[in-house]
Each structure stands twice: as structure tokens, then as C-alpha cells.
C-alpha positions as CSV (number, residue, x, y, z in Angstrom):
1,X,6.0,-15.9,12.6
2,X,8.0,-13.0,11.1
3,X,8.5,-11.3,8.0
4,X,11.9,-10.1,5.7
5,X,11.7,-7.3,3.5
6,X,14.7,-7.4,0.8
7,X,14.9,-4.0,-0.8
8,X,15.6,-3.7,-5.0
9,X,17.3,-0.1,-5.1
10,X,16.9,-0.1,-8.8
11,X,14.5,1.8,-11.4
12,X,14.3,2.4,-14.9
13,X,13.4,5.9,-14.4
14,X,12.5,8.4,-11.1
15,X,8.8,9.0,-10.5
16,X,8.3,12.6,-9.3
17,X,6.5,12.0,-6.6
18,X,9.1,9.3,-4.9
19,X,11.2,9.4,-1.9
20,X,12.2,5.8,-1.5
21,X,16.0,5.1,-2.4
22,X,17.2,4.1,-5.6
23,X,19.3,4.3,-8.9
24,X,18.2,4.7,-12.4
25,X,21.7,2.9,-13.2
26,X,21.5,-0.7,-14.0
27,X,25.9,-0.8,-13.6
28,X,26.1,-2.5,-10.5
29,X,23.0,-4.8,-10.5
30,X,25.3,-8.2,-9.7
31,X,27.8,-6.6,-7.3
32,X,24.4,-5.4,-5.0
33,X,22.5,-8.6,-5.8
34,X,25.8,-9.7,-4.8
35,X,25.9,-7.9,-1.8
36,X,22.1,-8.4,-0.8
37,X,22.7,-12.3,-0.5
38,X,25.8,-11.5,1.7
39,X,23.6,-9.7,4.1
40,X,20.6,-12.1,4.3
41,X,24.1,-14.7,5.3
42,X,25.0,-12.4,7.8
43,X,21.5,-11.6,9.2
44,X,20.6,-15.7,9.6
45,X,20.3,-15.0,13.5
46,X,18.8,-11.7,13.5
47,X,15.1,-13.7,14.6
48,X,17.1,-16.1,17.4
49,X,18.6,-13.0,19.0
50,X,15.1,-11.7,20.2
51,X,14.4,-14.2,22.4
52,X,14.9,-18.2,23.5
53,X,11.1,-17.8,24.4
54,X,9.9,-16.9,21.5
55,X,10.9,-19.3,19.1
56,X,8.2,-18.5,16.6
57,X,9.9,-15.7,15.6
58,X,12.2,-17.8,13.5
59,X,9.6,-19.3,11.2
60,X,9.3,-16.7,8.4
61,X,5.5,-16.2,7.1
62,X,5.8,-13.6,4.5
63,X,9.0,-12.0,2.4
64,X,8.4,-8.9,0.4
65,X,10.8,-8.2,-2.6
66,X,10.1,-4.7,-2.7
67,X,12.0,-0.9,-4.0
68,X,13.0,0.4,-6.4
69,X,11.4,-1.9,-8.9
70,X,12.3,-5.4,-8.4
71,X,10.4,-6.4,-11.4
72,X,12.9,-5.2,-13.8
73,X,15.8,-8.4,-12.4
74,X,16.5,-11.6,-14.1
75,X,14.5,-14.3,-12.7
76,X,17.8,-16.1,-11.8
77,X,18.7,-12.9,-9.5
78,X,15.1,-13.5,-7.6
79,X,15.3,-17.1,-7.6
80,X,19.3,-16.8,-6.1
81,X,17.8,-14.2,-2.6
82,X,14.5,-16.5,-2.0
83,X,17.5,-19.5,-2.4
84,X,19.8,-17.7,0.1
85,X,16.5,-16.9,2.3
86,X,15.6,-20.7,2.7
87,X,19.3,-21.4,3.1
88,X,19.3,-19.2,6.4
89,X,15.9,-18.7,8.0
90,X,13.1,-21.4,8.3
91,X,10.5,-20.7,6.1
92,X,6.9,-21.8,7.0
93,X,4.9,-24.1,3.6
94,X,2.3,-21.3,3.4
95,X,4.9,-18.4,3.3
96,X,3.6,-15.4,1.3
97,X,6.4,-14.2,-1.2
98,X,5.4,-10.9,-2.9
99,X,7.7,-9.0,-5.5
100,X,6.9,-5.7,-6.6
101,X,6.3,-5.0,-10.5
102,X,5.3,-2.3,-12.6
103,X,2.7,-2.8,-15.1
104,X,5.3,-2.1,-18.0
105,X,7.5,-4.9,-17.0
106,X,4.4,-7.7,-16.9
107,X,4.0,-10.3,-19.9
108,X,2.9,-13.7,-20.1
109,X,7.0,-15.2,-19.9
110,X,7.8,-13.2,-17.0
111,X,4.7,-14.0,-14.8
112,X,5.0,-17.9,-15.5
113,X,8.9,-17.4,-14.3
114,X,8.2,-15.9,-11.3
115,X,5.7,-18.6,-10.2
116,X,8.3,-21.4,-11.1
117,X,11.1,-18.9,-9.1
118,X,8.4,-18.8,-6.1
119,X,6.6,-15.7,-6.1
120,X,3.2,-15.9,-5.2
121,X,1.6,-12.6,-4.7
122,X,2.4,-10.2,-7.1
123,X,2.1,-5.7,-5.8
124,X,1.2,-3.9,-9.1
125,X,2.2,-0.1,-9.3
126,X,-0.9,0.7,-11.4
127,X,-0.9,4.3,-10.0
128,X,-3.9,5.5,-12.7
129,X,-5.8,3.7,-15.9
130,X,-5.3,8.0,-17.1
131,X,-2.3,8.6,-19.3
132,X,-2.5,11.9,-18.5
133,X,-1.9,11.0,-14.6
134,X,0.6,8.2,-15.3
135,X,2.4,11.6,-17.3
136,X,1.8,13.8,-14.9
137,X,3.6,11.3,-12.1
138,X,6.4,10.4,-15.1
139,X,5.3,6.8,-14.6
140,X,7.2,4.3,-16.7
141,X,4.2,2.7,-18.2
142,X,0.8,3.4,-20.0
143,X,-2.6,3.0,-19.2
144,X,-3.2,0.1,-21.6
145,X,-0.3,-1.9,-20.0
146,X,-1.6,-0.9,-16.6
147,X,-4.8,-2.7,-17.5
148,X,-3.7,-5.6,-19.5
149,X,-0.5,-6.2,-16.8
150,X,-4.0,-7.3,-14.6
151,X,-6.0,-9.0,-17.2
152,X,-2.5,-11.0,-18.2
153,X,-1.9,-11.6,-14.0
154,X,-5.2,-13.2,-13.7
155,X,-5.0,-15.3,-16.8
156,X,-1.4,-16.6,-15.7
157,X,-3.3,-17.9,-12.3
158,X,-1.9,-15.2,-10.1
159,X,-5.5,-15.1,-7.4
160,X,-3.4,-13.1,-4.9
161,X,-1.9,-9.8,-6.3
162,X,-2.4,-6.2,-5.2
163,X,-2.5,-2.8,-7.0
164,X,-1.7,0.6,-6.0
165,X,-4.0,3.6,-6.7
166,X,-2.7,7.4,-6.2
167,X,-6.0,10.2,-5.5
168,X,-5.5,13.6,-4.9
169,X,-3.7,14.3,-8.6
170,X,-4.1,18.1,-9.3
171,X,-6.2,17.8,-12.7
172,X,-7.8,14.4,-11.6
173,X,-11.4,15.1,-11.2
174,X,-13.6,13.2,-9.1
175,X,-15.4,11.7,-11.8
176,X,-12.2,10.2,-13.2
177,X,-11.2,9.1,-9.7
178,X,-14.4,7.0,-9.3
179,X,-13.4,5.1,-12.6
180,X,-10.2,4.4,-11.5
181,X,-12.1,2.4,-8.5
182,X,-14.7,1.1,-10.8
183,X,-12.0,-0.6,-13.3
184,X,-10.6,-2.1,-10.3
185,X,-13.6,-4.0,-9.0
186,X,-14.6,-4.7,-12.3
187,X,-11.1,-6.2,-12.8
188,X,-11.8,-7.9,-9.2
189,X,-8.6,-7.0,-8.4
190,X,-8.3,-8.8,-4.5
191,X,-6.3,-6.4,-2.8
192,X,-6.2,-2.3,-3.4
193,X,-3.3,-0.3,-1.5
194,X,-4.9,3.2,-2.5
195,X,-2.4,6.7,-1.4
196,X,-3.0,10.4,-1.1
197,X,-0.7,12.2,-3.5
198,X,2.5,13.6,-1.0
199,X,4.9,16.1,-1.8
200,X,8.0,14.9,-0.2
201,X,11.0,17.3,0.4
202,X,13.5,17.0,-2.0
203,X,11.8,15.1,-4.8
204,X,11.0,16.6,-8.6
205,X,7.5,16.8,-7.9
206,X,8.2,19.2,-4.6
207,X,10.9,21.2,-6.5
208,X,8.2,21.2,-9.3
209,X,5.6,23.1,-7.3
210,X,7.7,25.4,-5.6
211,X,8.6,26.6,-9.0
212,X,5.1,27.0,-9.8
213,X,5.5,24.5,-12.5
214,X,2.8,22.1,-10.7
215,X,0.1,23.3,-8.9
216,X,0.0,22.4,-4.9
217,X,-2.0,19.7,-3.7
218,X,-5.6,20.2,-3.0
219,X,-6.6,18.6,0.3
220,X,-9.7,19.5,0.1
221,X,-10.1,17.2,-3.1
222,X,-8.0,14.3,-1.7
223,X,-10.2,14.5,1.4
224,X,-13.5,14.1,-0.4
225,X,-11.4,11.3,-3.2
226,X,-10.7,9.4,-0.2
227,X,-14.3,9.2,1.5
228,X,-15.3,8.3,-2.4
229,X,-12.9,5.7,-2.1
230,X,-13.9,4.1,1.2
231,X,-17.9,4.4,0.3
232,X,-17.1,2.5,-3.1
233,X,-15.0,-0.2,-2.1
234,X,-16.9,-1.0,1.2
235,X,-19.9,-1.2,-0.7
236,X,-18.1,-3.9,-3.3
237,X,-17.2,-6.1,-0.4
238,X,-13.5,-5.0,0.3
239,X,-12.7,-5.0,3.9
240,X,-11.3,-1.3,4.9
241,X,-8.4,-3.5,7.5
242,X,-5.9,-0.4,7.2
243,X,-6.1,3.4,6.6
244,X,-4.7,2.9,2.6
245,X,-5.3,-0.7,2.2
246,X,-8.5,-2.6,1.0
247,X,-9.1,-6.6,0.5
248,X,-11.7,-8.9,-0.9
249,X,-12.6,-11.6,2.5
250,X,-8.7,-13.8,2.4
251,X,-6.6,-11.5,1.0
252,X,-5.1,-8.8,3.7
253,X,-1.6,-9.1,2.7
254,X,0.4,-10.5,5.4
255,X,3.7,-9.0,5.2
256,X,2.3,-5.4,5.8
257,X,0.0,-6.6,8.8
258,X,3.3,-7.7,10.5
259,X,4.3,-3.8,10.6
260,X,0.8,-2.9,12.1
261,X,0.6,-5.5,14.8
262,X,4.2,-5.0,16.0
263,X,5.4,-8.2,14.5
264,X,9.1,-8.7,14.0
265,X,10.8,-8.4,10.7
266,X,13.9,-8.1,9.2
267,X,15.5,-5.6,6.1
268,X,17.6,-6.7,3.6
269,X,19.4,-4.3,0.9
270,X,20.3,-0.4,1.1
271,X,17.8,1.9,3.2
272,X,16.0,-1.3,4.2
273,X,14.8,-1.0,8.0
274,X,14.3,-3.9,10.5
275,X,12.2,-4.1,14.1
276,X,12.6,-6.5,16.4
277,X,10.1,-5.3,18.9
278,X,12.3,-3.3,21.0
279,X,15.0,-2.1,18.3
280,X,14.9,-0.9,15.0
281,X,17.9,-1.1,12.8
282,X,18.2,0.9,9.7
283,X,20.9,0.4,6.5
284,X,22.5,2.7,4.7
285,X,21.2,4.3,2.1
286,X,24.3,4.8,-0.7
287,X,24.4,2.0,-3.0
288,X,28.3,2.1,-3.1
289,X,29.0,2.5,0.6
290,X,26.4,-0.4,1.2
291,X,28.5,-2.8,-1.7
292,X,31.8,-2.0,-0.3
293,X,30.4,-2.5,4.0
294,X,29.1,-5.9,2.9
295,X,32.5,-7.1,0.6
296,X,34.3,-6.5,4.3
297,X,31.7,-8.5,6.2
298,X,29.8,-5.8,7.6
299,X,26.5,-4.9,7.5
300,X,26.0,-0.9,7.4
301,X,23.4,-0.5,9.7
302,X,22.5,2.1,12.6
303,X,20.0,1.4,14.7
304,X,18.0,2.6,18.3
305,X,16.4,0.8,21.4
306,X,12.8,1.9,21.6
307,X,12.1,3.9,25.0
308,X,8.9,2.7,26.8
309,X,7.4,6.2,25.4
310,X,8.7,5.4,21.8
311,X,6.9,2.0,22.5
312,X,3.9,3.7,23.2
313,X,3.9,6.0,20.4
314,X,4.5,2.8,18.1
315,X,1.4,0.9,19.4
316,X,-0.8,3.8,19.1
317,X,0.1,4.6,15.8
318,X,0.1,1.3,13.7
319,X,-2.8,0.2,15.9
320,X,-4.8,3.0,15.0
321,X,-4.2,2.6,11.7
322,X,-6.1,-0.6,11.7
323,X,-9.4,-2.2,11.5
324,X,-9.5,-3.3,14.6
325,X,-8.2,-0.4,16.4
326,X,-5.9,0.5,19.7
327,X,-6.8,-2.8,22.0
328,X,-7.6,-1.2,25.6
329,X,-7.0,-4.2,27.3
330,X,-3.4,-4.8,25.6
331,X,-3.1,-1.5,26.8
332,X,-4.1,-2.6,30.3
333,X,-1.5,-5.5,30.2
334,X,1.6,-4.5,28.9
335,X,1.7,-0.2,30.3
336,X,-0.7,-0.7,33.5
337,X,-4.2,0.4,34.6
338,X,-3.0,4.4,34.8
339,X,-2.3,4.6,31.4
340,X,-5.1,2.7,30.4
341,X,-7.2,5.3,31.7
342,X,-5.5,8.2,30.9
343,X,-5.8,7.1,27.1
344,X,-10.1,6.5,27.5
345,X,-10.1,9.7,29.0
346,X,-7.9,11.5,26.6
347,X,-9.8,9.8,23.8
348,X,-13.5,10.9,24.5
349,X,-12.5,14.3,22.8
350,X,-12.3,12.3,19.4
351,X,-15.3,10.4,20.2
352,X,-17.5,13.5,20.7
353,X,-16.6,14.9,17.7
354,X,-17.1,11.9,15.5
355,X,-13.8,10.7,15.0
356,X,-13.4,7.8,17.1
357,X,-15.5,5.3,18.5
358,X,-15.0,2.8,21.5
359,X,-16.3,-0.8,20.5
360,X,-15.5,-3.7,22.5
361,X,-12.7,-2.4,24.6
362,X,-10.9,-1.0,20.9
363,X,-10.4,2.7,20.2
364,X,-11.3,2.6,16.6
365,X,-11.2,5.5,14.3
366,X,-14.3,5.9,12.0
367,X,-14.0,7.2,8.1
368,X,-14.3,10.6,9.6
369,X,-11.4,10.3,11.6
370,X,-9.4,8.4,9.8
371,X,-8.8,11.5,7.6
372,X,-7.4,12.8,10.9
373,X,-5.4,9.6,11.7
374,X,-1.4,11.3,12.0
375,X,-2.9,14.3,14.2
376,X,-5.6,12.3,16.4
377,X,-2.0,9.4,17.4
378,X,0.4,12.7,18.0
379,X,-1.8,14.3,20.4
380,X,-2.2,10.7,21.8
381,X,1.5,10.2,22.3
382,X,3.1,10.9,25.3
């Protein structure tokens, strides 16, 4: 099974805090929804080329309208890319089909029109249920639409949706950290995609602090918000399955395991990326220069074989990031018995400190070093 991503390069406004490609400008929306469904046309043997052998690959399990924020198109734009998706690929009956939203753009009309279009797991950017946060970020909505956008999703019948928490907000204390988790579990929201606050190069919130107009991070704080984080929500049942993602027993979301596991998947729409287990493939990320590739019947792309090492780095990374942890005996299978060994050996300096454990042939990082996750997989590459 694989997965397509379809990317929405649009937003009402910039949060300062994002990095992800996209346009405040509404003006082109048909031309690239336009241009989207030429790709997904173009791409309709991306999954075939990978190999004879593995004919799975071409039964899509999970597509992921994500951005941007794809909440904010017409329910005839989603309902014409999942039609030109089930024109091209082979989609499997239980396919998971999850559109991004922000809280602002959720009402009662809207949710019942993306269930009739298809969608079936909603991604919430709830962000903070603190206005002075949601300012602080520039967020589009409110905290009283960021709660009722949840109360309204459950009341529609949406039992699979996700929400995003940010910690590590210079001015959020702890206190109002640990109410941000408790309104979720009250809420019995399923699935929780919780992020440490970044400063990204070249965004407002990085030009912002170097001004001195936003105080700097404190890792310090985000380091203890995040072990609050982990002791809450394992204690209320939710499954820790990835470094910033939680889930109530059924709902890890799919698509987003694919990238962890290695799985195949394909990107649709400016900036997207694809994998294909021994490739990735990038677009391009200028709205205009994407429009104008795709009117000529080309798709702007670049794109890298993975060296065995690259290989290597991949699998230690996402598999690290997981519940289940780097699997020595896949290790064993696909790079041989040396580097098997070399990686036990190299890992018992993580397990001494506390960091790592080895359970049933799986290096698995414990809460301790999961803080450490980036650092522990570079010094694990080779």
C-alpha cells in the first residue's frame, strides 16, 4: 500500500513561525487547482515504475490534502483532486483521506460537505485554547473557535480527526501548557500531533527575535513541556507511536506512518516531495513556475537516488523516531551482520546513559532520549 500527499499552497494569512510554502493570494486558486490535477494525470505510473514485484505499491491506502491550508477551497475543488486520484491510481475501500483545516474555517455546512466529498479524517491546526498564544503565533483563528471547531467535528460524526499542539511558547507557562493537554483529553480528541516551538531561518518569527522583538526560545522549558506532555497523555491512554504524535488504541494516522516505515508515496502540488524507496523527487516551490511547467506537460521536479549510506541514515532516523524503534534484525537482513554489530556496539553509549534501551532485538529510545532523538541518529549515521 502507498500513500499521496497533494500539497494546498494557499493561506489566508502567514503564521510566524512557518516555513512550509505558500501564498496569502487567493488569484490563482483555479489555474493551480488546475495545474494540481494535471500532475496527479501525469504522475498515474509513478507507483508501477518501482517495481513489477511489488505490485502493492499501486493500491493507495491513505491521501493527505495537506499545506497551506486546504480548508479554505470549495468543496467542488476537493471533490475534482480525490476525482482525478481515483481516475489514476487504485484506491483501496478503507483508504484514509485527511484534509487539513484550521479551526476558523470549521462549521456545521462545511464538515457535512467534506464527508459527502470523501474526507474522512479531518487534521486540526488548534495550535493553543490561549488567545494570547494563537496572537503571539498570528494564528488565523481564536480560541473559542479552536474549541468549538472540535465540539462541532465530533457532533458532525467525524470519530477520526487529529489536532496539533505547539509547547515551548515564550510566555506559556507550564501551568497553561498542562491545560492545553487537559482540554484535549477532555475533548477526547483521538489523535494529538504535539511540536516544539522552531525558529526557522527566514521566517517573521526568526527575523522577530533577532530584532529583539520576541524573546528566544527556552529549551529548557520546551524540554520539561515535553516530558509533561508524554507523562499526561500516556497516563490517559494515548499511545506515544512517534516522537510528536499521540493516539487513542485505532487511530495512528496512516499516511504519516508510511514516512516512518519507509513506505512509498507520492507529492502532488508545488514543494510537494515524493520517495519511492530508493529516490526522492522534490517539486518546485514557485507557484508560477509550477502553473506554467505543468500547462507544457511537465512536471517541475528534481530529484536524487539514495546512496546505500543515505539509505542508512533514512532507516535510522524515521525508525528511531518510532514506537517500535530501529529493528536489529532488519538491520541484519537488508546491510549484513557487520553493520549490525557495529550499530549494537555503537549504541550501548546511549543505553548506559539512559537514553536508549534494547528490547526484543529494537533499539528503542526512552522519554529521556527521545529529547535527544536528532543528535543520538547523527552520531549513528555513517
Amino acid at each position: 500500500m502507498s500513500g499521496i500527499y497533494i500539497h494546498i499552497p494557499f493561506c489566508k494569512h502567514a503564521c510566524y513561525y512557518c516555513n512550509f510554502h505558500f501564498s496569502t493570494s487567493l488569484k490563482q486558486k483555479n489555474e493551480m487547482m488546475q495545474a494540481i490535477q494535471s500532475e496527479i494525470a501525469l504522475q498515474k505510473d509513478f507507483f508501477k515504475k518501482i517495481s513489477d514485484e511489488e505490485k502493492e505499491w499501486n493500491f493507495i491506502q491513505t491521501i493527505y490534502l495537506g499545506g497551506g491550508t486546504p480548508s479554505l477551497l470549495a468543496v467542488e475543488d476537493i471533490k475534482a483532486v480525490l476525482t482525478s486520484v481515483s481516475q489514476c491510481f487504485n484506491l483501496s475501500s478503507d483508504c484514509e483521506i485527511t484534509l487539513e483545516a484550521n479551526p476558523d474555517d470549521v462549521n456545521p455546512e462545511k464538515l457535512l460537505e467534506w464527508k459527502v466529498s470523501g474526507i474522512n479524517r479531518l487534521s486540526l491546526g488548534v495550535q493553543s485554547f490561549y488567545d494570547q498564544d494563537l496572537k503571539w503565533m498570528n494564528r488565523s483563528h481564536d480560541a473559542h473557535q479552536a474549541y468549538h471547531s472540535i465540539m462541532e467535528i465530533k457532533r458532525v460524526g467525524f470519530s477520526n480527526f487529529s489536532a496539533d499542539l505547539i509547547f515551548g511558547i515564550p510566555g506559556q507557562t507550564d501551568t497553561q501548557w498542562e491545560k492545553n493537554i487537559d482540554r484535549m483529553i477532555l475533548l477526547e480528541v483521538p489523535h494529538l500531533s504535539c511540536y516544539a516551538l522552531t525558529v526557522e531561518p527566514k521566517t517573521a518569527l526568526h527575523h522577530f527575535i533577532q530584532q529583539k522583538k520576541y524573546p528566544p526560545v527556552n529549551e529548557a522549558q520546551t524540554a520539561e513541556q515535553y516530558e509533561i506532555l508524554i507523562n499526561k497523555l500516556v497516563d490517559s491512554g494515548y499511545e506515544h507511536y512517534e516522537i510528536s504524535n499521540f493516539a487513542l488504541p485505532g487511530y495512528r494516522s496512516r499516511h504519516n506512518s508510511h514516512y516512518w516505515k519507509g513506505i512509498p508515496y507520492l507529492g502532488i502540488g508545488p514543494s510537494a516531495h515524493s520517495f519511492n524507496g530508493k529516490m526522492r523527487q522534490w517539486n518546485i516551490a514557485d507557484n508560477v513556475q509550477y502553473m506554467q511547467s505543468l500547462q507544457k506537460g511537465i512536471i517541475p521536479a528534481e530529484n536524487e537516488i539514495l546512496t546505500p549510506d543515505m539509505q542508512w541514515d533514512e532507516y535510522i532516523m524515521t525508525s528511531l523516531r518510532t514506537l517500535e524503534g530501529c529493528d536489529l534484525n532488519y538491520v541484519f537482513k537488508i546491510w549484513g551482520e557487520a553493520e549490525g554489530e557495529k550499530l549494537k556496539a555503537d549504541s550501548r553509549k546511549f543505553i548506559s546513559k539512559g537514553q536508549m534501551v534494547l528490547e526484543n532485538d529494537h533499539l528503542v529510545l526512552t522519554n529521556k532520549g527521545k529529547l535527544f532523538a536528532d543528535g543520538i541518529a547523527s552520531e549513528l549515521f555513517r
